[in-house]
C-alpha positions as CSV (number, residue, x, y, z in Angstrom):
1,X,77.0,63.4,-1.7
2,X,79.1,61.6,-4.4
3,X,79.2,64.4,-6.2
4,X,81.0,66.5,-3.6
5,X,83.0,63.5,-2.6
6,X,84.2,63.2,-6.3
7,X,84.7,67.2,-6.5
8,X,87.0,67.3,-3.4
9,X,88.8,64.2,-4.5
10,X,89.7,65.8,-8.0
11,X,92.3,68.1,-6.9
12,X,94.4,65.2,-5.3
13,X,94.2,63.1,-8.3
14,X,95.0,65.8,-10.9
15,X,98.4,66.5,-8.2
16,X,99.1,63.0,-8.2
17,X,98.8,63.1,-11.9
18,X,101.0,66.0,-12.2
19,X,103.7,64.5,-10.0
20,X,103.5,61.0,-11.2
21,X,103.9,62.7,-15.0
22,X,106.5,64.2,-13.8
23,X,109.0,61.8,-12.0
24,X,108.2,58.7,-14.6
25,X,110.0,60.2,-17.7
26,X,112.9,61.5,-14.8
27,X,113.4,57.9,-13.8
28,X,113.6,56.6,-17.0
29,X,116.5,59.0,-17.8
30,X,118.1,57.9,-14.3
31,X,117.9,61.8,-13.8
32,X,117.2,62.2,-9.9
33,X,117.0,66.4,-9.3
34,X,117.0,67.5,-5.8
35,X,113.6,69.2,-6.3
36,X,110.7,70.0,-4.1
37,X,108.3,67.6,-6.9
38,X,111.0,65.0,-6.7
39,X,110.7,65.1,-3.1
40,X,107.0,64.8,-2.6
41,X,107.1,62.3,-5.4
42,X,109.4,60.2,-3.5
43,X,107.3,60.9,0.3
44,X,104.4,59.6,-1.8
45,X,105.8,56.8,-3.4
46,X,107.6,55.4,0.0
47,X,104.5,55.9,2.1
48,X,102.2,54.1,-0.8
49,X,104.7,51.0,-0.7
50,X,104.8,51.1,3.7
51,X,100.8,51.2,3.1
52,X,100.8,48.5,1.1
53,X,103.4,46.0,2.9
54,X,100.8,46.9,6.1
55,X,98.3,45.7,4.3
56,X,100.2,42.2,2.6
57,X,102.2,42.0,6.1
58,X,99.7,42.1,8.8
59,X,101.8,39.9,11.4
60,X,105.0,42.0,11.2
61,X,107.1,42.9,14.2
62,X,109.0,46.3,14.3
63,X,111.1,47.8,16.7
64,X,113.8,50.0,16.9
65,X,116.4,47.6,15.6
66,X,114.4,44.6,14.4
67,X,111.9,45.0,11.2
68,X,110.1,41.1,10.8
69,X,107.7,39.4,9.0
């Protein structure tokens, strides 16, 4: 069952690896390109930080005008 759990997890990794390989060097350069990479790179990026602020905030208040912690 690992096995299989490992095998379907590779792909996402070796994506992420890709992507991450990809927007580092970009950064670096200050070069920010409109493309579709850059854009997934950034949708990944943003929802890893709002996961982890969920996970350091647990008392937080949003609503439509108001973020608090």
């Amino acid at each position: 069952m690992l096995g299989w759990s490992l095998l379907g997890i590779l792909p996402l990794v070796m994506l992420s690896a890709v992507v991450f390989g990809y927007m580092v060097p970009e950064l670096r350069r200050r070069h920010l390109p409109n493309s579709h990479t850059h854009k997934v790179g950034r949708m990944a990026a943003v929802t890893l930080l709002k996961t982890f602020a969920e996970f350091q905030y647990p008392r937080r208040l949003e609503t439509a005008r108001l973020v608090m912690y």
